[in-house]
N, CA, C and O of each residue as an XYZ file, in Angstrom:
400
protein
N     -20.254     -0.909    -90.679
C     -19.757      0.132    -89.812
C     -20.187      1.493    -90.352
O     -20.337      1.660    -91.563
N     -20.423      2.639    -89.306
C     -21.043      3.928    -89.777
C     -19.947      4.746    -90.656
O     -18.835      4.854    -90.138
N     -20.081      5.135    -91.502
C     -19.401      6.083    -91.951
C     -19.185      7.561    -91.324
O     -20.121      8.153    -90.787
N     -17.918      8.102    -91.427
C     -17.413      9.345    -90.401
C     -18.872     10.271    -90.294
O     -19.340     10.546    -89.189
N     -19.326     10.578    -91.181
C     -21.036     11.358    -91.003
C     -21.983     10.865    -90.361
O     -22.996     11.513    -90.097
N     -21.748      9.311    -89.918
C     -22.424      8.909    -89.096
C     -22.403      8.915    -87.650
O     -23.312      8.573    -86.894
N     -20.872      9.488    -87.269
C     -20.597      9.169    -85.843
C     -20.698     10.756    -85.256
O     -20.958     11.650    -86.062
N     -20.535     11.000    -84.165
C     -20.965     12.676    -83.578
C     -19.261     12.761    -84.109
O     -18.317     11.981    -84.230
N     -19.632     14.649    -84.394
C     -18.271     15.124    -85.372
C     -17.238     15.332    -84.375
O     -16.201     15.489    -85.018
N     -17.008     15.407    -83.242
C     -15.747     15.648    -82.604
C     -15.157     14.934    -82.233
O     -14.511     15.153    -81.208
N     -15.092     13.715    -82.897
C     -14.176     12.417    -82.639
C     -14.263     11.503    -83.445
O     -15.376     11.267    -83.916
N     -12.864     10.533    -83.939
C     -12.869      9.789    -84.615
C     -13.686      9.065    -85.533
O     -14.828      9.094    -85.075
N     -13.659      8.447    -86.577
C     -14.587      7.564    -86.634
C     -13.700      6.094    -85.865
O     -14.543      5.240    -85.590
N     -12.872      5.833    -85.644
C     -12.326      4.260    -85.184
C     -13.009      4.695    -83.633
O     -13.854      3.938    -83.156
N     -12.627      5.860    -82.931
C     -13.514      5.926    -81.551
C     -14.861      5.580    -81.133
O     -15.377      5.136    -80.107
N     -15.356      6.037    -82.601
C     -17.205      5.691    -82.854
C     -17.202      4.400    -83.136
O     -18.287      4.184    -83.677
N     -16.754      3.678    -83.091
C     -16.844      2.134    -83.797
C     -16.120      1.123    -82.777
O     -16.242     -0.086    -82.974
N     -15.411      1.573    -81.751
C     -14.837      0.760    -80.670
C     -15.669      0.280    -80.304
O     -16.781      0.802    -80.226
N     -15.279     -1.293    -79.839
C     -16.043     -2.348    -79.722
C     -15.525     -2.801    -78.568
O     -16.271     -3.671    -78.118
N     -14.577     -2.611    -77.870
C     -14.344     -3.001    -76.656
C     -13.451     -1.773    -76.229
O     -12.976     -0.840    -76.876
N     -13.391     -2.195    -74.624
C     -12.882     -0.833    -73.654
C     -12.188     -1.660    -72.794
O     -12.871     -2.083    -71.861
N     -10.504     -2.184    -72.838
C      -9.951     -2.882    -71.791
C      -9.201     -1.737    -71.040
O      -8.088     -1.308    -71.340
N     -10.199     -1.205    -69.750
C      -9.278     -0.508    -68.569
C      -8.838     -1.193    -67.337
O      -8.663     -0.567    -66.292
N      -8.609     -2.800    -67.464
C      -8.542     -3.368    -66.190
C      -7.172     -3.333    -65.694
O      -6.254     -3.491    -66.498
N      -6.994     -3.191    -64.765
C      -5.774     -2.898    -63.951
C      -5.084     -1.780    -64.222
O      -3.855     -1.761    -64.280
N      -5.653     -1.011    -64.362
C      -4.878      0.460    -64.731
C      -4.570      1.771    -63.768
O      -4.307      2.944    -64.034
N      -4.779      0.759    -62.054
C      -4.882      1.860    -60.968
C      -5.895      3.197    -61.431
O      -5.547      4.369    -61.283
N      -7.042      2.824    -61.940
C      -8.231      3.463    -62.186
C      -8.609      4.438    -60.581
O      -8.143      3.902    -59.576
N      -9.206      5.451    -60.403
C      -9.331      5.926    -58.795
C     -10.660      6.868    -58.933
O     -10.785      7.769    -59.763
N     -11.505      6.529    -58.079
C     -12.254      7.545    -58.152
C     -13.948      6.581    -58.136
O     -14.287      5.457    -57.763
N     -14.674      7.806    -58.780
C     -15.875      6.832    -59.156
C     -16.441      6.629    -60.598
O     -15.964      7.382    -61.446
N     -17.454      5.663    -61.039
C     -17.434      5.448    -62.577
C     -18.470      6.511    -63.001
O     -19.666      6.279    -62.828
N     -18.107      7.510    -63.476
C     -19.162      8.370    -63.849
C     -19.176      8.389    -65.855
O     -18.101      8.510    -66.443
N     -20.276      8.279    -66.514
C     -20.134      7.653    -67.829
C     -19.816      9.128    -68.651
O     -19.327      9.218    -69.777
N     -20.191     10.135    -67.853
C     -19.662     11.159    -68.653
C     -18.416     11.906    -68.354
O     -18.163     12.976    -68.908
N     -17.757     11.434    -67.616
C     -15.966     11.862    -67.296
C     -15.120     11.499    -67.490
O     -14.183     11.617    -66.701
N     -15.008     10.794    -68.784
C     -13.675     10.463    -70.165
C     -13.714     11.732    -70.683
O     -14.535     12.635    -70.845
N     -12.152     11.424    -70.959
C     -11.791     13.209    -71.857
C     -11.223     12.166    -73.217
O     -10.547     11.155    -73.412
N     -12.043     13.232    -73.979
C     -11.491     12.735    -75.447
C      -9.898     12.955    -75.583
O      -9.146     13.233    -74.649
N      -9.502     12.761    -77.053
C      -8.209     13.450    -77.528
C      -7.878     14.790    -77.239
O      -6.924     15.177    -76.563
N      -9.044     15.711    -78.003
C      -9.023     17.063    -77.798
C      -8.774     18.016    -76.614
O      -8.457     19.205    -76.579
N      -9.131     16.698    -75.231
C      -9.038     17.846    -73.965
C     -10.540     17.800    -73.701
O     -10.821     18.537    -72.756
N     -11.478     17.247    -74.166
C     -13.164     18.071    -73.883
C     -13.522     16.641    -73.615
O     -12.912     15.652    -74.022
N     -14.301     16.666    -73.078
C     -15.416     15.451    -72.254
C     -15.833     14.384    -73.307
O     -15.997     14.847    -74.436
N     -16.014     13.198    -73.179
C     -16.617     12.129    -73.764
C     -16.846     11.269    -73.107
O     -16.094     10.612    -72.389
N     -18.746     11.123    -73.431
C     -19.512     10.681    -72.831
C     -19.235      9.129    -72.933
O     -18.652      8.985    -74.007
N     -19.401      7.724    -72.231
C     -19.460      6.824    -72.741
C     -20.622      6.487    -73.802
O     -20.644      5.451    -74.466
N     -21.670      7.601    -73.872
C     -22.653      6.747    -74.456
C     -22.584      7.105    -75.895
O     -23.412      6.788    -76.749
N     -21.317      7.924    -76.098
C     -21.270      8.223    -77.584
C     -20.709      7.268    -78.308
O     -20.444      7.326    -79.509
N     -20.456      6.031    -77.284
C     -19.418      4.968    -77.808
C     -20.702      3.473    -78.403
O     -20.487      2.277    -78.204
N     -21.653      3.918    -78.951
C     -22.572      2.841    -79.512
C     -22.406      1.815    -79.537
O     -23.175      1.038    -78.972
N     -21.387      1.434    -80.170
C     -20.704      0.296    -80.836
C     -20.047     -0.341    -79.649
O     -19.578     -1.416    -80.023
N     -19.882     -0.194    -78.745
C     -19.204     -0.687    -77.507
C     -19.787     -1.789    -77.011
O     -20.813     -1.700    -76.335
N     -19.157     -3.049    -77.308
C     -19.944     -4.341    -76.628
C     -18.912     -5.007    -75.421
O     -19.256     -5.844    -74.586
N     -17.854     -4.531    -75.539
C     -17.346     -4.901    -73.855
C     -16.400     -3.949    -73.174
O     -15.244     -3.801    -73.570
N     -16.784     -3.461    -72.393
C     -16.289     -2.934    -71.034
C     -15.441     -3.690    -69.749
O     -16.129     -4.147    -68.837
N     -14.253     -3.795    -69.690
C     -13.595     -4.283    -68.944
C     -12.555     -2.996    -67.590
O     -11.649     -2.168    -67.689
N     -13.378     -3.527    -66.540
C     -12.965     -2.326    -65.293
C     -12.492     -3.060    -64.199
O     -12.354     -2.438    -63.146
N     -12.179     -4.403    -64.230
C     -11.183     -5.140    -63.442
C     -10.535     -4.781    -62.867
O      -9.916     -3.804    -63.291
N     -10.270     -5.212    -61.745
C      -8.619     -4.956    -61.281
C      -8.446     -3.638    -60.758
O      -7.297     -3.259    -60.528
N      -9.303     -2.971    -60.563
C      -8.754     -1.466    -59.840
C      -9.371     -1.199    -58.390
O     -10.398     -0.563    -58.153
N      -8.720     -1.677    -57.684
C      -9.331     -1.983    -56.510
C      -9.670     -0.002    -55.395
O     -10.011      0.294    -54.250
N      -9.276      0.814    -56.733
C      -9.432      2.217    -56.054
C     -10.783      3.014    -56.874
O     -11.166      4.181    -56.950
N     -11.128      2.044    -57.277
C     -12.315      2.798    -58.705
C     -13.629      2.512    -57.639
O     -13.914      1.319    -57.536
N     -14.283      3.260    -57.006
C     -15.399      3.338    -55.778
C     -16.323      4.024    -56.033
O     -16.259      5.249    -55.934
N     -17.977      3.032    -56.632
C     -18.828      4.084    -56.466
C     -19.988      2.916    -57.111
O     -19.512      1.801    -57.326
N     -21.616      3.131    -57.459
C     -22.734      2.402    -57.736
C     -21.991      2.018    -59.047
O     -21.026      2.541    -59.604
N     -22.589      1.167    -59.294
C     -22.634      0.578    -61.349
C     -24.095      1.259    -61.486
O     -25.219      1.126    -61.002
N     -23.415      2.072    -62.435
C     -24.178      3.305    -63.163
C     -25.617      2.287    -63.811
O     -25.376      1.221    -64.376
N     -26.576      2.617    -63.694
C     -27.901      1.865    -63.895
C     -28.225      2.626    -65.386
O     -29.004      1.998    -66.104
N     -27.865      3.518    -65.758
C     -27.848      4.100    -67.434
C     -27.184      3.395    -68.420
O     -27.354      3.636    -69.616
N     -26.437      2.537    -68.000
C     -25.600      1.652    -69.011
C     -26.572      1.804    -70.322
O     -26.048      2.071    -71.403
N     -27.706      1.666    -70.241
C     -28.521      1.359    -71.403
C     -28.339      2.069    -72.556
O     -28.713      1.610    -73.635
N     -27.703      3.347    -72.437
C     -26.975      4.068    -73.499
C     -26.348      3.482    -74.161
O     -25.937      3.906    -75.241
N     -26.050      2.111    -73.600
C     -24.696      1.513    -74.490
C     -25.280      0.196    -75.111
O     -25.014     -0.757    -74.379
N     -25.906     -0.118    -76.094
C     -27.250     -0.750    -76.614
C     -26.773     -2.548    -76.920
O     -27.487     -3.547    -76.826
N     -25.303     -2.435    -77.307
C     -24.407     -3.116    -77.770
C     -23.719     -3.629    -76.921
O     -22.949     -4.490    -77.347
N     -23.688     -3.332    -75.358
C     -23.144     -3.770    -74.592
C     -23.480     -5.122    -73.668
O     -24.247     -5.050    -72.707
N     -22.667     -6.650    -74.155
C     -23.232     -7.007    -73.540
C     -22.093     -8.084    -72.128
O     -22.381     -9.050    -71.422
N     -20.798     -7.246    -72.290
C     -20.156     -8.031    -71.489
C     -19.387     -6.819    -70.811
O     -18.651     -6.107    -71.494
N     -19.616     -6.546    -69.136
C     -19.087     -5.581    -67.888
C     -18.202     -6.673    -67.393
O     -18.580     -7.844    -67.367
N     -17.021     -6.284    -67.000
C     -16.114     -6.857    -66.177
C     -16.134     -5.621    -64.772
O     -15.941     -4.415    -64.925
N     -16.357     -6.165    -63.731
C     -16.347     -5.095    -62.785
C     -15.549     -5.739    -61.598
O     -15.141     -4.969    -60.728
N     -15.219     -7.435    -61.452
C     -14.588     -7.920    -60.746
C     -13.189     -6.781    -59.993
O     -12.612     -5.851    -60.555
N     -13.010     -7.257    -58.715
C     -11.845     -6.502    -58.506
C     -11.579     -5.236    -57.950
O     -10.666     -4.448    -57.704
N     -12.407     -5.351    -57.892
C     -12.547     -3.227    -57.442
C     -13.922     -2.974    -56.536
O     -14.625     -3.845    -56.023
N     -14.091     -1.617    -56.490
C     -15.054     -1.017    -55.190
C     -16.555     -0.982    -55.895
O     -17.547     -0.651    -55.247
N     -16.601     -1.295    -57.050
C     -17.859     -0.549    -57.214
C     -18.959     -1.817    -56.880
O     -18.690     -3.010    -56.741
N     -20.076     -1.251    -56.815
C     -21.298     -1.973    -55.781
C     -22.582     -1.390    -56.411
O     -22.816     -0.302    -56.937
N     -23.382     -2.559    -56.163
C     -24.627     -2.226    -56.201
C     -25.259     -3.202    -57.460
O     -24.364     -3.555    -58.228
N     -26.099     -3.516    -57.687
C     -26.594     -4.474    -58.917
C     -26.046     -4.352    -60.010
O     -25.125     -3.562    -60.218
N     -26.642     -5.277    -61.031
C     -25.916     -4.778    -62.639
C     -27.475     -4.005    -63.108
O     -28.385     -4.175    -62.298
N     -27.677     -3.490    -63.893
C     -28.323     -3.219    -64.697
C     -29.358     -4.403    -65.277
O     -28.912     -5.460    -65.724
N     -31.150     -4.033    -65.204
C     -31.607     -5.320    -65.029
C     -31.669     -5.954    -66.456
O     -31.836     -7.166    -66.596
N     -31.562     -5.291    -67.273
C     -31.087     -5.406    -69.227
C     -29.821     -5.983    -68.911
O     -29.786     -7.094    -69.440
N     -28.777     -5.744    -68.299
C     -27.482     -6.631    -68.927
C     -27.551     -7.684    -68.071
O     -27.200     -8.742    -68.592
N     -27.885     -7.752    -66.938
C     -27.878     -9.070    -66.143
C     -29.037    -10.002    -66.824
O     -28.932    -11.117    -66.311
N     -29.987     -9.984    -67.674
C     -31.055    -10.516    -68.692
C     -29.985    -10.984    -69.694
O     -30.158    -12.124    -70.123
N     -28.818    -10.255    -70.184
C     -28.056    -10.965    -71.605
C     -26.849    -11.591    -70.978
O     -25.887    -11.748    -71.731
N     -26.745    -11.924    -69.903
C     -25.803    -12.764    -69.366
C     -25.681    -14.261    -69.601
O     -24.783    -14.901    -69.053
């Protein structure tokens, strides 16, 4: 695992090192845009600062409406999307549908 100098300085190191993301069923609303998480601080965080991230779970929110973001590739480590359940549409990404 990276050491705190390894991860970008305005957030954690356990944030930099998360390995999974369970948001399923959380009446999620809107659309999935990878740069409109707000950190702790109040200020923006990107998903792709999350490296270490190998599963993404977005289940269950049947108000979350919009494409599956085709940039995923930011997320290098990622190799399991849960998207069941909800609005969003459009292919997977042709890299993660390859590690399926």
């Amino acid at each position: 695992l990276p050491s705190p100098s390894d991860c970008f300085n305005n957030y954690s190191t356990s944030l930099c090192v998360l390995v999974k993301l369970s948001l399923g069923n959380n009446d999620l609303k809107g659309g999935l845009d990878l740069d409109a998480f707000m950190g702790a601080d109040g200020g923006s965080l990107s998903l792709c600062h999350l490296e270490y991230l190998q599963v993404l779970e977005l289940q269950g929110n049947p108000d979350l409406i919009s494409i599956i973001p085709q940039d995923l590739s930011c997320l290098p480590k990622l190799w399991k999307l849960d998207v069941s359940g909800n609005g969003l549409s459009g292919p997977l990404p042709p890299w993660l549908a390859r590690s399926a």
